[in-house]
N, C-alpha and C positions, 0 to 999 in steps of 0.2 A: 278497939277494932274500928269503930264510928271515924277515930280522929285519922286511922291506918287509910282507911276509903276518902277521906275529904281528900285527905295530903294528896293521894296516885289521883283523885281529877282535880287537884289543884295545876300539878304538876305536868297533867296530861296539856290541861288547858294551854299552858303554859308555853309547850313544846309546838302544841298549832299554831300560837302565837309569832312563835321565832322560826320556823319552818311552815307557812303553809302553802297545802296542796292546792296549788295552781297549776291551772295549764298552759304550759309550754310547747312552743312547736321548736322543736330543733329545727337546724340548719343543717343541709349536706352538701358538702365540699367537695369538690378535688378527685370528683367520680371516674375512675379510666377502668375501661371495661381491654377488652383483648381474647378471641378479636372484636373485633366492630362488626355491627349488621349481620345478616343472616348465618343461619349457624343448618350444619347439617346434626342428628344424632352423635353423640360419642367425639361430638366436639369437646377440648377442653377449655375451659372460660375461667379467668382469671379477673378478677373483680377487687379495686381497690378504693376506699374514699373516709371521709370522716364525718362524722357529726357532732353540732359544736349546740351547748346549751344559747339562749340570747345572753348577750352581757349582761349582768346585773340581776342575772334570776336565778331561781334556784327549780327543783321539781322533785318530788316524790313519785312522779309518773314512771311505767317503765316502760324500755326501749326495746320496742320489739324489731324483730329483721325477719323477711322470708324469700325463698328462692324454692323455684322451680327445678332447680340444676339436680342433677344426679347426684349422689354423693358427695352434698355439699360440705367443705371443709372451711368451717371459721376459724381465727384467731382474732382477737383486738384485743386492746390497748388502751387504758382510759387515761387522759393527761389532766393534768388538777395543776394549774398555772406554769405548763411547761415541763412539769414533772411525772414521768410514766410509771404507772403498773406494773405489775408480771402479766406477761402475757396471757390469754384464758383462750384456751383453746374447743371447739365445741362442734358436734357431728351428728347437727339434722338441718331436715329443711328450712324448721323455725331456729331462731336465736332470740331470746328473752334477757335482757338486763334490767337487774331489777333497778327500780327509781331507788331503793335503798342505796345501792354501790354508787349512784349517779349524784346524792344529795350531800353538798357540800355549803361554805357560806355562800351567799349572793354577790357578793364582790369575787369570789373564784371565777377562774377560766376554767372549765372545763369540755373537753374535748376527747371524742372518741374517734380511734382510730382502727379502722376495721378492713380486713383481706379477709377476701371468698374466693375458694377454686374448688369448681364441680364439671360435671359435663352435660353436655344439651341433652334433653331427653328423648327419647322416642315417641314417635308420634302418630296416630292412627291416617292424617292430614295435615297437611302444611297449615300453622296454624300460629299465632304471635304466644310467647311462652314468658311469663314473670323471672327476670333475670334478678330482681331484686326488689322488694317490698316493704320500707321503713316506716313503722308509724309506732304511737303510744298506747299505752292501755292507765287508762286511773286504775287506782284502789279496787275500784268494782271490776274490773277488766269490759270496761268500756273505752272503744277506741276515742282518742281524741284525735281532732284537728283533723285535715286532709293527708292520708297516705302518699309516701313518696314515693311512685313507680317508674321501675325503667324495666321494658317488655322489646322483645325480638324475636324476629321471624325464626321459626325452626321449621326446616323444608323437611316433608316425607320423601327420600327418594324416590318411592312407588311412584309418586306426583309426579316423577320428570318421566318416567318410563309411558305410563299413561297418557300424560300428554303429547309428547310424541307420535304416540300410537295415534290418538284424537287428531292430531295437527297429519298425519300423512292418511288418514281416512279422507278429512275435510281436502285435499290436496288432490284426493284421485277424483274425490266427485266433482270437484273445479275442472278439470282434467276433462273429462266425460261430459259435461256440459259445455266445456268449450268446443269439443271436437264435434257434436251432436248440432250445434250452432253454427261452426262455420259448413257443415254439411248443405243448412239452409240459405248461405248465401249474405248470412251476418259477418259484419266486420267485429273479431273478436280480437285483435291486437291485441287495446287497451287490456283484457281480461288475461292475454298470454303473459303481458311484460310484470300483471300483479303476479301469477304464476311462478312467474322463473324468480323473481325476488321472494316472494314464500318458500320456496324447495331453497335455495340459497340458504334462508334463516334457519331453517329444521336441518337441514346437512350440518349446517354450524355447530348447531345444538346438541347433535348427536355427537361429533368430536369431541366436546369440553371432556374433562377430569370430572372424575366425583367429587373432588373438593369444590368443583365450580356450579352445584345443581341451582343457584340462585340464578346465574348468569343465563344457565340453559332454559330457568321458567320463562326470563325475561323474553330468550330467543324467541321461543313458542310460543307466549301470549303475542309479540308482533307478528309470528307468521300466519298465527289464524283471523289474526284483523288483518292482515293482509289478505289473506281467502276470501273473508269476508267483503272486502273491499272489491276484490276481483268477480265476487260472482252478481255484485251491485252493476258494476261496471257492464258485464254481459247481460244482467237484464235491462238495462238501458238501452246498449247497441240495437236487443233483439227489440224493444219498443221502438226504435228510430226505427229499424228496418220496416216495422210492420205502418209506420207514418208514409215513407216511402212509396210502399205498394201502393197505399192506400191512393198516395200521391197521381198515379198514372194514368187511372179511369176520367180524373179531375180534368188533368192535361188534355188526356185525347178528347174530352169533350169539349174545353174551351175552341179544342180549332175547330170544329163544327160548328159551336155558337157564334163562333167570327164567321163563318163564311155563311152561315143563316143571314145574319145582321148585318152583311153585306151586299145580300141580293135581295133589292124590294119585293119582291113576290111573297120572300117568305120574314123577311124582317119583322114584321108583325102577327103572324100566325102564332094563333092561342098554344096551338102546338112546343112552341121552341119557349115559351113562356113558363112551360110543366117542366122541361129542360131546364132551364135556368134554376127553376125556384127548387128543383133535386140536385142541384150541384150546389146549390146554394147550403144547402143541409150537411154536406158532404163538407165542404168549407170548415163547416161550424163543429162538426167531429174533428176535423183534422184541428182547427186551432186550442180546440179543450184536450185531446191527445197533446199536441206540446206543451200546453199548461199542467198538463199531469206528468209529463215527465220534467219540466223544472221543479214540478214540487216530490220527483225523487216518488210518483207514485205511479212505477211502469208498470202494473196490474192493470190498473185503470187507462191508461194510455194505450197498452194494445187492445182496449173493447174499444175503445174509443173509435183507434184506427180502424178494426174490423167495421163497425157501423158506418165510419168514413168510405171504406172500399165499398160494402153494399151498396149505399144509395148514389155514388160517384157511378159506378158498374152499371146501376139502375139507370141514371140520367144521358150515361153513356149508349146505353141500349134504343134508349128513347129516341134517341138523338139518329141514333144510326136510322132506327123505323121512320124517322121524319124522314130522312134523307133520303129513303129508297121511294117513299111516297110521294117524294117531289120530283123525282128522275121519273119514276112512272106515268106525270104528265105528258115528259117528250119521248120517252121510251115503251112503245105497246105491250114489250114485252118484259118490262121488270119483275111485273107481276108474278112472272112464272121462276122467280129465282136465279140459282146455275143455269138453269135452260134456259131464260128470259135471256140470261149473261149471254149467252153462246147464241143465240138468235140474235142478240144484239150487235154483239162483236162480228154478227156473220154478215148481216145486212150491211153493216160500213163498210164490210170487206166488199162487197157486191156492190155497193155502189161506188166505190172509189175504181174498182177494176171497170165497172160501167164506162165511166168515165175516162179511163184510160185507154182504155178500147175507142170510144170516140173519138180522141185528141189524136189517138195513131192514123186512125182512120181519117178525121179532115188535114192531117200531115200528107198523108201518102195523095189525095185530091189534087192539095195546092199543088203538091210537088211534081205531079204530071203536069197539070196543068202549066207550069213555069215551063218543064221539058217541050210542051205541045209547042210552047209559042215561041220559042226558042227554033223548032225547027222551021216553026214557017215566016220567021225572021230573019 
């Protein structure tokens, strides 16, 4: 019995010797898939390719396969230097070949040839789904080497319906703040023409075929980057606008600082100096409002503006009290406002008719006086 036990691990040893288990990474060929790219449910997918041992080796490893597909249907085929099998036909997700059926001499070609036809599965979300999964398992059923995967998009319909729904929500509130905007006097073009090209893409979307739900995501993720784009677009305008405003307190004040700095009296008054140095503030908001909106941060850019109109409004006001304070030197009655106004405009009337009255009066003098001498001429 001693000599029964030498002999089986003489022999054993022997067989490691001439066959050992090395790892091998197969090769895969000749992969054609049908269709290509994105797949709805209950798609059928037809899958063909081979895997070839490296030249000159041999494996006891086994060949595993797996797929995601519905009712997957294998057959393959092993070639041993050009020479085929009976086909083996087999009906689950995994396919295992054992390294036994695989191990031949080191100088063989062998070569497996293998078709899969199943159907895309169902999916709770559109999600990338293992079309096909080849790799090895040793003796231990430890995988070797790196897995060969090829994976593809399997669309939820629900996804296309939803998004749509999403993409014409995001479209009525583009909608509702364009029209609420140009209410105020904003120029919303730009925001109308992202508009009309978003409802364009989602109209589209909504025509495709249900064989086409990849074509219809594609629609819909442009049309809401197109929304999105549109309602960036209208907050910019509404920040320009409110630079604008801001703008106009600025202006009406500059022409009072020129016509200060142009009459000596008050060119130098500390007064027009608190003017200047409040418009000057007003400046310095309006130019950090346009830096915030080239940096795309029209949040910031309408406080800006609003701080810009205050203290322009503020310098403005100032400006104007200068002005009535300096009329009120040659006018007694500024003081008194409207009614100063109306006293004022009344006395020029009063005295210009003064004077008219005069001028008539030494007209009609001369004029006799020409007639007198005229008769006693």
């Amino acid at each position: 019995m001693m000599k029964g036990l030498k002999r089986l691990i003489l022999i054993t040893a022997l067989f490691l010797i001439i066959v050992p288990a090395v790892s091998v990474a197969y090769t895969v060929n000749s992969m054609t898939i049908n269709p290509s790219g994105a797949l709805t449910p209950g798609t059928t997918v037809d899958i063909s390719y081979t895997v070839q041992e490296p030249s000159g080796q041999s494996t006891t490893n086994d060949l595993v396969m797996y797929t995601a597909l519905t009712s997957p249907q294998w057959s393959y085929i092993i070639y041993v230097n050009g020479n085929p099998t009976a086909p083996t036909q087999y009906s689950s997700k995994t396919l295992t070949i054992s390294g036994f059926l695989l191990t031949y001499k080191s100088s063989d070609d062998v070569t497996v040839g293998v078709t899969l036809s199943g159907t895309a599965p169902s999916v709770t979300q559109t999600s990338n789904q293992t079309l096909i999964e080849i790799y090895e398992d040793d003796s231990n059923g430890n995988q070797v080497a790196t897995p060969y995967v090829v994976t593809t998009l399997v669309v939820n319909t629900n996804d296309v319906t939803t998004a749509i729904a999403n993409a014409n929500s995001q479209l009525s509130q583009l909608q509702t703040d364009i029209t609420e905007k140009a209410a105020l006097g904003i120029d919303t073009s730009a925001a109308e023409a992202q508009y009309n090209t978003a409802q364009t893409q989602i109209t589209q979307a909504q025509a495709l075929p249900s064989t086409q739900y990849t074509a219809a995501l594609n629609d819909i993720t442009t049309a809401t980057s197109t929304i999105a784009n549109g309602e960036t677009l209208l907050d910019k305008a509404w920040a320009e606008s409110e630079i604008a405003t801001a703008q106009g307190p600025v202006n009406n004040v500059d022409a009072l600082i020129a016509y200060f700095q142009g009459n000596s009296s008050t060119a130098n008054d500390a007064r027009l100096s608190t003017v200047i140095t409040e418009r000057e503030i007003a400046v310095s908001y309006i130019s950090a409002a346009n830096d915030a909106v080239t940096a795309s941060n029209f949040a910031q850019a309408r406080s800006k503006a609003e701080q810009a109109y205050t203290e322009g409004n503020q310098s403005y006001n100032d400006a104007l009290t200068f002005k009535a304070a300096v009329e009120a030197t040659w006018n007694p009655f500024a003081g008194l406002g409207s009614i100063g106004s109306f006293f004022s405009s009344s006395v020029l009337f009063i005295v210009v008719g003064v004077i008219a009255v005069v001028l008539i009066i030494v007209g009609i003098i001369i004029y006799r006086k020409r007639s007198r001498w005229d008769e006693l001429g």
